[in-house]
Biopython code that builds the backbone (N, CA, C, O; Angstrom):
import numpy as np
from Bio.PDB.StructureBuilder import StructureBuilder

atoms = [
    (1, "UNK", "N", (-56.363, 17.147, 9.652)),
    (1, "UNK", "CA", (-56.054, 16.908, 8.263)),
    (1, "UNK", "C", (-55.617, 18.224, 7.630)),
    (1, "UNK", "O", (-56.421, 19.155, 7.684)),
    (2, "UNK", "N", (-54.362, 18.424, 6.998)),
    (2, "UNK", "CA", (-53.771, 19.477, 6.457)),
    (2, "UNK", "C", (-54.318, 19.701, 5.057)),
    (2, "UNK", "O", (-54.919, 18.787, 4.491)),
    (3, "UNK", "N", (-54.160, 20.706, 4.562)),
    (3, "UNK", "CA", (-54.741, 21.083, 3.285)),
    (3, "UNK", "C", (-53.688, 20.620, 1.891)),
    (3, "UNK", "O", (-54.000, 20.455, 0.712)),
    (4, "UNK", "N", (-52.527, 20.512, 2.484)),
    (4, "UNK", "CA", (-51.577, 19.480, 2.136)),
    (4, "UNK", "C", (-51.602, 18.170, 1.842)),
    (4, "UNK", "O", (-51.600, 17.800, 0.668)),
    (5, "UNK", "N", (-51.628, 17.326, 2.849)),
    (5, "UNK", "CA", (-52.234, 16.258, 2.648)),
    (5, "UNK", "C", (-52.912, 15.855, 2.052)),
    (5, "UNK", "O", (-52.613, 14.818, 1.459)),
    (6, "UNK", "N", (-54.282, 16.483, 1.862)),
    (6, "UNK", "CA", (-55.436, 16.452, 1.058)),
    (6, "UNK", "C", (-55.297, 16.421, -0.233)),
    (6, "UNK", "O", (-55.955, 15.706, -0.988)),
    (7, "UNK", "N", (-54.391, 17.235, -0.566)),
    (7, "UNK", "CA", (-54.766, 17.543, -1.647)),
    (7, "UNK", "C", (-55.160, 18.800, -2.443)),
    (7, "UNK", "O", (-54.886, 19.068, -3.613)),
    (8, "UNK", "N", (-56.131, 19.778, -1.205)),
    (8, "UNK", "CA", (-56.936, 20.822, -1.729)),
    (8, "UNK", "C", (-56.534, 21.784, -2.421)),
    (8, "UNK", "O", (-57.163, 22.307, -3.341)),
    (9, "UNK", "N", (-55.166, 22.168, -1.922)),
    (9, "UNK", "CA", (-54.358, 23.467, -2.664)),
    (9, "UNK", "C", (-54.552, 22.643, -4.103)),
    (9, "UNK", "O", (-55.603, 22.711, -4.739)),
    (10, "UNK", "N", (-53.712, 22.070, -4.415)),
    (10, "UNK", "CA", (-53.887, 21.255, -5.958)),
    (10, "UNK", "C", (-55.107, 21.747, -6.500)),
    (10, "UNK", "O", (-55.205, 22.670, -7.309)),
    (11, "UNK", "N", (-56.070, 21.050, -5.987)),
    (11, "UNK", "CA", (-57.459, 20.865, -7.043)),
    (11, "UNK", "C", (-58.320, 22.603, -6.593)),
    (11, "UNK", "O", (-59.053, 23.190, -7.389)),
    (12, "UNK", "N", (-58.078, 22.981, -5.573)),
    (12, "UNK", "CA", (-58.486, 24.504, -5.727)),
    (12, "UNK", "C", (-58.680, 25.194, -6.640)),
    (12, "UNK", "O", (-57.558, 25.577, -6.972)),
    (13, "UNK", "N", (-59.438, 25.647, -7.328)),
    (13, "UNK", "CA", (-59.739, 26.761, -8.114)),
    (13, "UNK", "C", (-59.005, 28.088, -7.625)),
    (13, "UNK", "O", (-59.397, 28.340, -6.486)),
    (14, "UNK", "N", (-58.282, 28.822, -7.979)),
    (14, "UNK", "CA", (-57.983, 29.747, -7.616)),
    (14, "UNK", "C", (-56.687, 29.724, -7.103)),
    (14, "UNK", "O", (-55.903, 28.931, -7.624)),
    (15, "UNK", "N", (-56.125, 30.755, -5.770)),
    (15, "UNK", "CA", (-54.749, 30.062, -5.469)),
    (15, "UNK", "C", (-53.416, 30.220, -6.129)),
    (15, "UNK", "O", (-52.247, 29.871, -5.960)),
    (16, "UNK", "N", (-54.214, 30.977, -7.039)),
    (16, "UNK", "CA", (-52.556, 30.978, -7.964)),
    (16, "UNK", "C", (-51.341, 31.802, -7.385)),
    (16, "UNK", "O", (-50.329, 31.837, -8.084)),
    (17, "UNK", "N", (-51.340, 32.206, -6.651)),
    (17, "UNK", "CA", (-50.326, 32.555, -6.114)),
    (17, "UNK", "C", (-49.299, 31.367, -5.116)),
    (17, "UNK", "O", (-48.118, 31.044, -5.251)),
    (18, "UNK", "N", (-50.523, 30.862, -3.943)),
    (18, "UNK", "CA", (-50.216, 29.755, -3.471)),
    (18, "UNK", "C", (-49.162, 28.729, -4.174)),
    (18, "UNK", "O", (-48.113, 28.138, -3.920)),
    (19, "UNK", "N", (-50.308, 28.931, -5.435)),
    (19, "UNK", "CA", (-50.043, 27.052, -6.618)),
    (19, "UNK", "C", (-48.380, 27.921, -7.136)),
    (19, "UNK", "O", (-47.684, 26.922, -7.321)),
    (20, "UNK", "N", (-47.823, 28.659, -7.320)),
    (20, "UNK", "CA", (-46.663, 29.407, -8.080)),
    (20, "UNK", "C", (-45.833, 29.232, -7.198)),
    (20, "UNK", "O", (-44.783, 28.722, -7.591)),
    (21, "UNK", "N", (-45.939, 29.582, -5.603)),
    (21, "UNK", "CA", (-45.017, 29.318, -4.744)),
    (21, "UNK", "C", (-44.586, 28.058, -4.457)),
    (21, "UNK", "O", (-43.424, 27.730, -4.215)),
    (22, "UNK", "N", (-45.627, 27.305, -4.493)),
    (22, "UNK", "CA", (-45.452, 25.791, -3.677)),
    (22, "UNK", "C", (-45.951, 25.161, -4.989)),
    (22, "UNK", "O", (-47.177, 25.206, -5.088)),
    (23, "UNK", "N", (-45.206, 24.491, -6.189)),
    (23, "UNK", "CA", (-45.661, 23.718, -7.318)),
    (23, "UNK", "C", (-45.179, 22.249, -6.500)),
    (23, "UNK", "O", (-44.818, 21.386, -7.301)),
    (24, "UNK", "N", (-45.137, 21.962, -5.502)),
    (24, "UNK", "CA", (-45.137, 20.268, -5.313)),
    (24, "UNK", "C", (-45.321, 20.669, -3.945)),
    (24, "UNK", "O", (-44.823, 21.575, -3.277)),
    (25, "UNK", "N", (-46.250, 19.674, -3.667)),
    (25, "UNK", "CA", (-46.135, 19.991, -2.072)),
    (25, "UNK", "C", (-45.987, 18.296, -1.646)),
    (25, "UNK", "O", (-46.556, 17.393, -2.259)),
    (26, "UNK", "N", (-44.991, 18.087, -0.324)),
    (26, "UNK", "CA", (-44.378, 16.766, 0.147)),
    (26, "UNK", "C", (-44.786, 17.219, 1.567)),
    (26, "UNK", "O", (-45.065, 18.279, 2.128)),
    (27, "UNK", "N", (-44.681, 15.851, 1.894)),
    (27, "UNK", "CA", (-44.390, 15.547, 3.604)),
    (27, "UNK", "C", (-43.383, 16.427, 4.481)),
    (27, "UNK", "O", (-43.536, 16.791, 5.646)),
    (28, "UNK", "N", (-42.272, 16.683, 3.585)),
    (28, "UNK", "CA", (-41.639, 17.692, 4.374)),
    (28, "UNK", "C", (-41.914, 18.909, 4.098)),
    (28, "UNK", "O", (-41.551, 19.545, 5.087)),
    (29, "UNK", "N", (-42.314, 19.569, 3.383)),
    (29, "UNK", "CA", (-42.656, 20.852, 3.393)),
    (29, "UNK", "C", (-43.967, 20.840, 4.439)),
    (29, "UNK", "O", (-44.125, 21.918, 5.011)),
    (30, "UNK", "N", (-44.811, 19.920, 4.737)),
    (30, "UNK", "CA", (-45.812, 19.741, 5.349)),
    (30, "UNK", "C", (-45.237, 20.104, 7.229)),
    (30, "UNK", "O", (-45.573, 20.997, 8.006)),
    (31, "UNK", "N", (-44.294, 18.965, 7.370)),
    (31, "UNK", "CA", (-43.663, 19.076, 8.753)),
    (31, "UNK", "C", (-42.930, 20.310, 9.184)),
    (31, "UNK", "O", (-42.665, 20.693, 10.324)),
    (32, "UNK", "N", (-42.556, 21.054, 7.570)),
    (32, "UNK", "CA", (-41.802, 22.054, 7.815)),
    (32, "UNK", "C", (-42.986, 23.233, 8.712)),
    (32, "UNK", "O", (-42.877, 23.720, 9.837)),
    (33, "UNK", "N", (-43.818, 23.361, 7.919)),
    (33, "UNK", "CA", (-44.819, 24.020, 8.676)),
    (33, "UNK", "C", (-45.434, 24.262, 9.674)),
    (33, "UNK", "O", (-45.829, 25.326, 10.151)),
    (34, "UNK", "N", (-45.549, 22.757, 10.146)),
    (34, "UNK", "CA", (-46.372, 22.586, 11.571)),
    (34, "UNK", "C", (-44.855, 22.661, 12.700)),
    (34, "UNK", "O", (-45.131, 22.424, 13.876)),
    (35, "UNK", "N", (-43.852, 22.863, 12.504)),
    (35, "UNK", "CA", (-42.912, 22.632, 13.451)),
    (35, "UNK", "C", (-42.806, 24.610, 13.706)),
    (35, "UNK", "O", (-42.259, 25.097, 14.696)),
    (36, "UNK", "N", (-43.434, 25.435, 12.616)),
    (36, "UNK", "CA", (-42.674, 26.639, 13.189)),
    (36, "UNK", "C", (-44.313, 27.210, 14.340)),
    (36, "UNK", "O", (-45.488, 26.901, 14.538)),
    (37, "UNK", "N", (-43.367, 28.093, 14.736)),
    (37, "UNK", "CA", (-44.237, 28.649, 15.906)),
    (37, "UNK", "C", (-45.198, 29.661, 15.547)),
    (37, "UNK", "O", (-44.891, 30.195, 14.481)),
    (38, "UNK", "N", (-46.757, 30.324, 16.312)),
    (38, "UNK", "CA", (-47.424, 30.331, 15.407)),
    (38, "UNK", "C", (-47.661, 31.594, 14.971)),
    (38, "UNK", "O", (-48.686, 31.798, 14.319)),
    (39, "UNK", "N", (-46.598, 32.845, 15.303)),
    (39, "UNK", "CA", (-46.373, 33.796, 14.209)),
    (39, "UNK", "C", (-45.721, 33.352, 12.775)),
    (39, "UNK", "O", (-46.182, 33.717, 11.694)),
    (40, "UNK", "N", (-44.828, 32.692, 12.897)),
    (40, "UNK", "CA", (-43.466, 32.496, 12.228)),
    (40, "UNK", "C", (-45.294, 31.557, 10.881)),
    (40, "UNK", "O", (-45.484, 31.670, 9.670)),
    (41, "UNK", "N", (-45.819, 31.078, 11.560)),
    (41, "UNK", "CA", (-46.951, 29.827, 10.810)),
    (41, "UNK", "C", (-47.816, 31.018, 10.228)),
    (41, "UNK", "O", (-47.835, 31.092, 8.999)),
    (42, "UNK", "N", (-48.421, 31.810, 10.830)),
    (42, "UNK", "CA", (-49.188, 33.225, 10.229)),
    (42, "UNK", "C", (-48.553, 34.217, 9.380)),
    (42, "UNK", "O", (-49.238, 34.902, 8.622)),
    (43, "UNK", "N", (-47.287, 34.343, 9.453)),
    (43, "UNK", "CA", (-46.700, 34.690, 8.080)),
    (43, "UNK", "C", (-46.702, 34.062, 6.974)),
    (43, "UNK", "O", (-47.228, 34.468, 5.938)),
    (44, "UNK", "N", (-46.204, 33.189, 7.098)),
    (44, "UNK", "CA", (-46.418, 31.910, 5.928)),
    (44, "UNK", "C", (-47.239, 31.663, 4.969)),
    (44, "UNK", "O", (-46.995, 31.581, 3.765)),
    (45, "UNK", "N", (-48.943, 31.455, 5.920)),
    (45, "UNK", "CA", (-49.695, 31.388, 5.631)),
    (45, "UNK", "C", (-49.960, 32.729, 4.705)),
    (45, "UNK", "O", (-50.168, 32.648, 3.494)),
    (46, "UNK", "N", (-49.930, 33.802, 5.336)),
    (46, "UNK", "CA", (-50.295, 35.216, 5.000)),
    (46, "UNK", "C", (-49.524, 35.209, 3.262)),
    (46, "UNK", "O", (-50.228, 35.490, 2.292)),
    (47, "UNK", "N", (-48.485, 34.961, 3.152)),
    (47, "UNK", "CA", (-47.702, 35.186, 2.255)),
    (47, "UNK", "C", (-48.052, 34.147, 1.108)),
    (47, "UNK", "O", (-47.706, 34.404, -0.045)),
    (48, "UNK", "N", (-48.742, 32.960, 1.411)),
    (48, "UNK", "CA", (-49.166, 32.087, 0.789)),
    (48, "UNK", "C", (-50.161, 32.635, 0.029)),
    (48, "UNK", "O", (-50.328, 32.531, -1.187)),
    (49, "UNK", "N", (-50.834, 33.252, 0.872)),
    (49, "UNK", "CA", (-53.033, 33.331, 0.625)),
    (49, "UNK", "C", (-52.834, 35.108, 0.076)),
    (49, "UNK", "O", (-53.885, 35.653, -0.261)),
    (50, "UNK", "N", (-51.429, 36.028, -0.009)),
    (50, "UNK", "CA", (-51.607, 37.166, -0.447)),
    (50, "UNK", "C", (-52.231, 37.907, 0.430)),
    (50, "UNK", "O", (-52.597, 38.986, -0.035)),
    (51, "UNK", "N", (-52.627, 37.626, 2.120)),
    (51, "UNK", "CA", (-53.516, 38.596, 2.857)),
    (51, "UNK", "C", (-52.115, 39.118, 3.726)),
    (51, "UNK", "O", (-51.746, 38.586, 4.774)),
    (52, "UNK", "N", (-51.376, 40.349, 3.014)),
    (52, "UNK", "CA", (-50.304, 40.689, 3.340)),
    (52, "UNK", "C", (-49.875, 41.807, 3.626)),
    (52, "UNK", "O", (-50.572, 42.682, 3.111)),
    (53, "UNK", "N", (-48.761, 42.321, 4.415)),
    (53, "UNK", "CA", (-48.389, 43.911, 4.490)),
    (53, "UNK", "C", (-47.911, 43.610, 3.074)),
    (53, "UNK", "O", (-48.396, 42.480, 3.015)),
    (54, "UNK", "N", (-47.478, 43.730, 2.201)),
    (54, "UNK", "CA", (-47.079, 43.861, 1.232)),
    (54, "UNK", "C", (-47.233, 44.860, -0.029)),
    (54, "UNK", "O", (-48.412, 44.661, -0.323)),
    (55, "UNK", "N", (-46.872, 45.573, -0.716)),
    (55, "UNK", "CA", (-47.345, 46.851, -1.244)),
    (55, "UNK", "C", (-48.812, 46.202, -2.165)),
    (55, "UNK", "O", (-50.005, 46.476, -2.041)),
    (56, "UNK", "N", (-48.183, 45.371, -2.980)),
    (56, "UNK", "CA", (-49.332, 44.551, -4.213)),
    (56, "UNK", "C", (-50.672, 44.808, -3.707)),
    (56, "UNK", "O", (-51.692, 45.276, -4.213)),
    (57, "UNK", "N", (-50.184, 44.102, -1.886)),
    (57, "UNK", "CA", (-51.781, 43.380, -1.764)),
    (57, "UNK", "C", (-52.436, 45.215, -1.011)),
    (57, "UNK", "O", (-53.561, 45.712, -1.061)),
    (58, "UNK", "N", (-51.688, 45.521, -0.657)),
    (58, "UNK", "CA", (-52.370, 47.186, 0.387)),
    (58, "UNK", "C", (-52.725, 47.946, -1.082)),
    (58, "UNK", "O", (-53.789, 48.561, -1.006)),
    (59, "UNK", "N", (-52.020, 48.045, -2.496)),
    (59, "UNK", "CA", (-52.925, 48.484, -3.456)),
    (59, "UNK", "C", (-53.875, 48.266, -4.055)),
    (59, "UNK", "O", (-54.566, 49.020, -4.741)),
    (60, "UNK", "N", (-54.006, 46.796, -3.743)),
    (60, "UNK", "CA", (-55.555, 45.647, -4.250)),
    (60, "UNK", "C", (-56.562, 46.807, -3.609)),
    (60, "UNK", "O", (-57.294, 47.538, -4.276)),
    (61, "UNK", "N", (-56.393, 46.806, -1.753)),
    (61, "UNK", "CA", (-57.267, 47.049, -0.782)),
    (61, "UNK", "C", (-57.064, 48.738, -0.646)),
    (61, "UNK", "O", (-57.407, 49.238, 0.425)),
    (62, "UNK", "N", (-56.544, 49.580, -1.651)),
    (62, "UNK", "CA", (-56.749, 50.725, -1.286)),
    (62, "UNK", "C", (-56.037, 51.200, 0.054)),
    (62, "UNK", "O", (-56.570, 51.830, 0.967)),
    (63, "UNK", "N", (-54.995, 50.855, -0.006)),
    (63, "UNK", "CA", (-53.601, 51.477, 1.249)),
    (63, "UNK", "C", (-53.408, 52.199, 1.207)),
    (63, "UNK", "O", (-53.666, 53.197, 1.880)),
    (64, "UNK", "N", (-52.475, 51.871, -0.198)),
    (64, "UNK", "CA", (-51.457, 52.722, -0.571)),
    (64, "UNK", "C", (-51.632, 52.848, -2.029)),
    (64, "UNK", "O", (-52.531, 52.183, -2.544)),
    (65, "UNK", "N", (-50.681, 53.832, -2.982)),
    (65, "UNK", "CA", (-50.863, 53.746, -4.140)),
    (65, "UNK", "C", (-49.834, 53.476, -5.287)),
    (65, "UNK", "O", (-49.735, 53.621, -6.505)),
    (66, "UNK", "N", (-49.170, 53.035, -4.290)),
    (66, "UNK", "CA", (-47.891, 52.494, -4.848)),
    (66, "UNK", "C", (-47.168, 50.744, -4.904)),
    (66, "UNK", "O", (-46.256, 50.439, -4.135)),
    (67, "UNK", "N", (-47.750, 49.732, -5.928)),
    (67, "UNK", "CA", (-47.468, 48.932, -5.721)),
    (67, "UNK", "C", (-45.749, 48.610, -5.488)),
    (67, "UNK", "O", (-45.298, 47.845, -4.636)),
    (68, "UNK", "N", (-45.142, 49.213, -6.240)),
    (68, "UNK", "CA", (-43.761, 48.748, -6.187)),
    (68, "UNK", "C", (-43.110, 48.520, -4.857)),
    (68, "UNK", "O", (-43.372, 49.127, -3.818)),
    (69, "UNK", "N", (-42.019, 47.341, -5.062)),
    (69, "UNK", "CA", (-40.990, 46.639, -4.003)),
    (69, "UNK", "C", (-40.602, 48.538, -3.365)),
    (69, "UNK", "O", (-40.216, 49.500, -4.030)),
    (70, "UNK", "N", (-40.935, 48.433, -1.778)),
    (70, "UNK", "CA", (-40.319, 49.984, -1.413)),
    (70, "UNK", "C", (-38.767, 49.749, -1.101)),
    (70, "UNK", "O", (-38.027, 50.732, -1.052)),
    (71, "UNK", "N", (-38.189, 48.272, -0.860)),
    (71, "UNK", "CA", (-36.769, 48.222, -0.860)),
    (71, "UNK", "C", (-36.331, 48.302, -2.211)),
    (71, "UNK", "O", (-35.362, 49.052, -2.328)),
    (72, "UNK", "N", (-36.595, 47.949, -2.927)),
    (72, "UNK", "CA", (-35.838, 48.483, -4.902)),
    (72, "UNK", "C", (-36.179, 49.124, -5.142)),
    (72, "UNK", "O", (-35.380, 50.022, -5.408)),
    (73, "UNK", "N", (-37.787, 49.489, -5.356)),
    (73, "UNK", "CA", (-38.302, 49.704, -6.343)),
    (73, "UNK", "C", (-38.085, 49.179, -7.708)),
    (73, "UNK", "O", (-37.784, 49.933, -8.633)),
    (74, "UNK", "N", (-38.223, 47.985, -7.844)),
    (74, "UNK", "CA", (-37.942, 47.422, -9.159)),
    (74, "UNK", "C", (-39.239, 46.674, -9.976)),
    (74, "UNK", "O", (-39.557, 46.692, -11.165)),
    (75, "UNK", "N", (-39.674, 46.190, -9.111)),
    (75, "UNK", "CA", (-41.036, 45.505, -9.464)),
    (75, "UNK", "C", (-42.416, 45.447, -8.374)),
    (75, "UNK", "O", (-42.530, 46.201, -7.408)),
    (76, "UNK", "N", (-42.911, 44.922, -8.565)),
    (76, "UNK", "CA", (-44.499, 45.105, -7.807)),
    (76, "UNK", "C", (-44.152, 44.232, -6.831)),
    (76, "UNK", "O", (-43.890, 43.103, -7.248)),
    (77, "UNK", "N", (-44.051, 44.439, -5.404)),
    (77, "UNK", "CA", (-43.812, 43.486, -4.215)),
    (77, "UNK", "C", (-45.164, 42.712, -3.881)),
    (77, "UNK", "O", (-46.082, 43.129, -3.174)),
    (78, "UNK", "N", (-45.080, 41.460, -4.566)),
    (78, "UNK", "CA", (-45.874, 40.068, -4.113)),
    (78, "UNK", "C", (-44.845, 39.362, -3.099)),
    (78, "UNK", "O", (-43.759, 39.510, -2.537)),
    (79, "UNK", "N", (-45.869, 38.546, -3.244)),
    (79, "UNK", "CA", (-45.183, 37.357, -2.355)),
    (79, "UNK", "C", (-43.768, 36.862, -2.704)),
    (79, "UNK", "O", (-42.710, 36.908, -2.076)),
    (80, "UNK", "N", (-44.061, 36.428, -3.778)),
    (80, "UNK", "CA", (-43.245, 35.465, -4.738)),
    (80, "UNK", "C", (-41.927, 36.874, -5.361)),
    (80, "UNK", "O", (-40.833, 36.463, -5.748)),
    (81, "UNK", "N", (-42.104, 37.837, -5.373)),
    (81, "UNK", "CA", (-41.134, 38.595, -5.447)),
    (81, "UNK", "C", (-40.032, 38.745, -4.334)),
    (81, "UNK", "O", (-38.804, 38.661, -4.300)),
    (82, "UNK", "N", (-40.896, 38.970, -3.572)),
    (82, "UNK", "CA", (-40.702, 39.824, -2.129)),
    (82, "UNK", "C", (-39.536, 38.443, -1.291)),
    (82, "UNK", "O", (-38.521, 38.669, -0.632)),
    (83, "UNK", "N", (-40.058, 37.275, -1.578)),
    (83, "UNK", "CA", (-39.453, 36.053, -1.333)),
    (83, "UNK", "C", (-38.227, 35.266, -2.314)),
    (83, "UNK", "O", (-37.339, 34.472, -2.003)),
    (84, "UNK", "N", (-38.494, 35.680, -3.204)),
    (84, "UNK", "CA", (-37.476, 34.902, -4.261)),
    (84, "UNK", "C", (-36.974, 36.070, -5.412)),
    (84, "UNK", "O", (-36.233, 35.445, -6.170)),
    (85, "UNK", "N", (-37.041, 37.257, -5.797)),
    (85, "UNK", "CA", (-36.360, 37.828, -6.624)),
    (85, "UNK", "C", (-35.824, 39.070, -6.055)),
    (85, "UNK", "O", (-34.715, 39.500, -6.371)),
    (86, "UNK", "N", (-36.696, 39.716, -5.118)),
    (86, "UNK", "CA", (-36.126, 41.154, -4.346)),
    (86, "UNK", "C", (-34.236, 41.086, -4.237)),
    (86, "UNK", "O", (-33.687, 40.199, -3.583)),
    (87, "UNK", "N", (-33.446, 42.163, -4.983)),
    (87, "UNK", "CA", (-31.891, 42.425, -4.901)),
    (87, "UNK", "C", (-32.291, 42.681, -3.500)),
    (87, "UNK", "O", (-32.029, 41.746, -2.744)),
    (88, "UNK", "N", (-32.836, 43.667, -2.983)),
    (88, "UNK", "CA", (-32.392, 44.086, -1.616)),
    (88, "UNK", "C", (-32.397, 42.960, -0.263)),
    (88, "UNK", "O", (-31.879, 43.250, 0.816)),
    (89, "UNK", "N", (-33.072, 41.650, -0.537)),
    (89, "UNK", "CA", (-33.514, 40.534, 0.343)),
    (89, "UNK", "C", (-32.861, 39.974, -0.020)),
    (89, "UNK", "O", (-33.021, 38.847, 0.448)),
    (90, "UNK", "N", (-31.736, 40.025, -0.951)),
    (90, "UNK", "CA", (-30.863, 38.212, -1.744)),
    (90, "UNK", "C", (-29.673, 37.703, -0.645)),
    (90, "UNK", "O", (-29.191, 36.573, -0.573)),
    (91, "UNK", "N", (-29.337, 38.928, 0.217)),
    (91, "UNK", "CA", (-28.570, 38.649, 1.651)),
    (91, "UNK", "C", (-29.097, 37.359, 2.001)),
    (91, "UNK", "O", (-28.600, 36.271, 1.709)),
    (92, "UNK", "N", (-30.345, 37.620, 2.777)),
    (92, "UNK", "CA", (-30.941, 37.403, 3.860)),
    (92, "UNK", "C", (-31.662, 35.915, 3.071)),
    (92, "UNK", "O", (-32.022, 35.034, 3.851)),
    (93, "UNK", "N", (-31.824, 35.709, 1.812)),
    (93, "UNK", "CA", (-32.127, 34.901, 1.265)),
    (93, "UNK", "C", (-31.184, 33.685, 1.331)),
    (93, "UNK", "O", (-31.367, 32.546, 1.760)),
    (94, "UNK", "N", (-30.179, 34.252, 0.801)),
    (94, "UNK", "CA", (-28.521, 33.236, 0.871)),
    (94, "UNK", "C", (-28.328, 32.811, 2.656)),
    (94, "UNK", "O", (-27.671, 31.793, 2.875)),
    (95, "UNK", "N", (-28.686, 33.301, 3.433)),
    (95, "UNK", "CA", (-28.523, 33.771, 5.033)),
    (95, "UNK", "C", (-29.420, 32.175, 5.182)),
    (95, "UNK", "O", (-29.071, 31.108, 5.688)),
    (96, "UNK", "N", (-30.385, 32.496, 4.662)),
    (96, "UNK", "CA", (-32.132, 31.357, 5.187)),
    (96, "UNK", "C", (-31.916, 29.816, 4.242)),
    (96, "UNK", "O", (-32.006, 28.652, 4.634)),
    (97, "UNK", "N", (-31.657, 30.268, 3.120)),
    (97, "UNK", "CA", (-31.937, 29.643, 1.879)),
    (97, "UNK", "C", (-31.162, 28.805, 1.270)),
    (97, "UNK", "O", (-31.433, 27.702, 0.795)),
    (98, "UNK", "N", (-29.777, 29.616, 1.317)),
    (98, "UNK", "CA", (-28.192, 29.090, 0.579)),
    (98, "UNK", "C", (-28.364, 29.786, -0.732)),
    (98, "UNK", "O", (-27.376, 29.957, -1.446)),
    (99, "UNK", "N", (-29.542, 30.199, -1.098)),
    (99, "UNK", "CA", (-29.234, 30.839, -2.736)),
    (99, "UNK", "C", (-29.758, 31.831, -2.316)),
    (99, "UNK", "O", (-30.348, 31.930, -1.240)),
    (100, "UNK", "N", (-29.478, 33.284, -3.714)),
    (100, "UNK", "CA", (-29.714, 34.357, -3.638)),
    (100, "UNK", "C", (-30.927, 34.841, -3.819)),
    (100, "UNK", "O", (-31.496, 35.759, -3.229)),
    (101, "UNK", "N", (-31.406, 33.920, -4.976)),
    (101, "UNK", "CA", (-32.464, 34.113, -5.518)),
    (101, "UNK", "C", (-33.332, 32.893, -5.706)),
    (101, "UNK", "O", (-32.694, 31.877, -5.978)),
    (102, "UNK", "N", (-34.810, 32.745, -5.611)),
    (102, "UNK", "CA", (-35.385, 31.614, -5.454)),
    (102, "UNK", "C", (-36.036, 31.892, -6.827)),
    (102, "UNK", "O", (-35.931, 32.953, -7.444)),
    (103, "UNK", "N", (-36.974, 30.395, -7.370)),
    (103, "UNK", "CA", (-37.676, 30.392, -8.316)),
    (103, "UNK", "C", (-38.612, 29.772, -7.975)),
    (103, "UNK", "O", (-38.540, 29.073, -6.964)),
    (104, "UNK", "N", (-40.044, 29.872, -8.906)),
    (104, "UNK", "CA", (-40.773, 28.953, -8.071)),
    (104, "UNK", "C", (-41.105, 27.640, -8.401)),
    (104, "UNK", "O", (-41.268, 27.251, -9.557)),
    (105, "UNK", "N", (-41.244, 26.692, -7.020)),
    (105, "UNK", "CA", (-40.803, 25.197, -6.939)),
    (105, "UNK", "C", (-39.925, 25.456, -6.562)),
    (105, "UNK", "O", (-40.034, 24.453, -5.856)),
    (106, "UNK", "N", (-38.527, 26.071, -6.118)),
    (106, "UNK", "CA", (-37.750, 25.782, -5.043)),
    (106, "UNK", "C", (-37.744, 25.167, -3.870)),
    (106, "UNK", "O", (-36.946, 24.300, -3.512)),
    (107, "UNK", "N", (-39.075, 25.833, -2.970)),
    (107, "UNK", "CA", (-39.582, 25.821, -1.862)),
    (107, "UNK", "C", (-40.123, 24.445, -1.521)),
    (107, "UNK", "O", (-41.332, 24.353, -1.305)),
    (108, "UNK", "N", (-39.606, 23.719, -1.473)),
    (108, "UNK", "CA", (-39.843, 21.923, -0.843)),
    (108, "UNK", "C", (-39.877, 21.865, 0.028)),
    (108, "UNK", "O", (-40.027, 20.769, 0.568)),
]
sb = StructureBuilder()
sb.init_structure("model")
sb.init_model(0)
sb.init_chain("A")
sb.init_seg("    ")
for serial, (resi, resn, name, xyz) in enumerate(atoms, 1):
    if name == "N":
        sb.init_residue(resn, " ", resi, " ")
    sb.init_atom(name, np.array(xyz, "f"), 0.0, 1.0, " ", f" {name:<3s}", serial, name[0])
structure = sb.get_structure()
């Protein structure tokens, strides 16, 4: 039973990062998941739950001391940045995605 399915992300307390990325979650975003392999599934996850290389989360935990995106430097590299607004990723975004830039609820 997926956490999807369920329901749980929804009614979770907390999560807000999760709940910002994924505002609807369907059957296919569900299949989308279980079909990738299980690095490609541990990123995902990682990027979901914020337990990340990412600058944000290594300044939460005392890394580093520099939250900002180290490809712009424009804003604080989260998830939801790092995935949907980063200029330096909007290639590779358009490449994966078809758009440059994501918002959140895109991600179906």
């Amino acid at each position: 039973m997926s956490v999807i399915n369920t329901g749980l992300l929804v009614n979770t307390e907390g999560c807000r990062q999760a709940k910002e990325l994924v505002t609807q979650v369907t059957p296919g975003l569900t299949q989308f998941a279980l079909r990738q392999c299980r690095r490609d599934l541990r990123t995902l996850v990682y990027l979901l739950i914020r337990h990340n290389t990412l600058t944000r989360h290594l300044t939460i935990i005392q890394r580093v001391n520099d939250p900002l995106c180290p490809l712009c430097k424009e804003e604080e590299e989260t998830s939801l940045y790092f995935l949907g607004k980063c200029c330096a990723t909007a290639n590779k975004r358009r490449l994966h995605f078809g758009v440059l830039f994501l918002e959140p609820g895109d991600l179906k």
